[in-house]
C-alpha positions in Angstrom: 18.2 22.9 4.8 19.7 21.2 1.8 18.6 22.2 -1.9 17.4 18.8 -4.1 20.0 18.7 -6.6 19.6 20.6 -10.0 18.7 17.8 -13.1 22.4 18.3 -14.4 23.8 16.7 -10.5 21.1 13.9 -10.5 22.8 10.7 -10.2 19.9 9.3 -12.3 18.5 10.8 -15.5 15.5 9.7 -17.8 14.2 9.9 -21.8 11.8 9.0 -23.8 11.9 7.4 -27.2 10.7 7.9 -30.4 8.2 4.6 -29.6 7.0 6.3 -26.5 8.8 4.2 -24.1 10.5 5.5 -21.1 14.4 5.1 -20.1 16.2 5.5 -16.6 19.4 5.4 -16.6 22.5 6.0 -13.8 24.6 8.6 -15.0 27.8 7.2 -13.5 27.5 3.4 -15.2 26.5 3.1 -18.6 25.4 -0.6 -18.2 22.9 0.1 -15.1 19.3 1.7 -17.2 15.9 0.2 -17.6 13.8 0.8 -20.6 9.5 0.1 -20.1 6.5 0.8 -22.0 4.6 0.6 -19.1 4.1 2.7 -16.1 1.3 2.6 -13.1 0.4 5.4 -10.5 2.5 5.4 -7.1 0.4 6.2 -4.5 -1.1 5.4 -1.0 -2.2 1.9 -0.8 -4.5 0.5 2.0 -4.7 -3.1 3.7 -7.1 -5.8 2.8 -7.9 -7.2 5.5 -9.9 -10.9 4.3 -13.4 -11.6 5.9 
């Protein structure tokens, strides 16, 4: 079975700023990162289904 790779072999790393907000970056292009404020819960989600 294969090992998750250590935080230094990610190809994605992550930061927070002073401010509070939250940066993802790639580690191999300098230009590909988002930056948010913001963040929700990922979880399970169920169907509506409409009456």
């Amino acid at each position: 079975m294969e090992s998750a790779p250590d935080e230094s072999q990610a190809e994605y790393g992550s930061f927070t700023t002073g401010g509070g907000d939250v940066v993802i970056y790639d580690r191999e292009n300098p230009e590909a990162w988002l930056q948010s404020n913001y963040a929700v819960d990922v979880g399970a989600t169920s169907e509506r289904t409409s009456a």
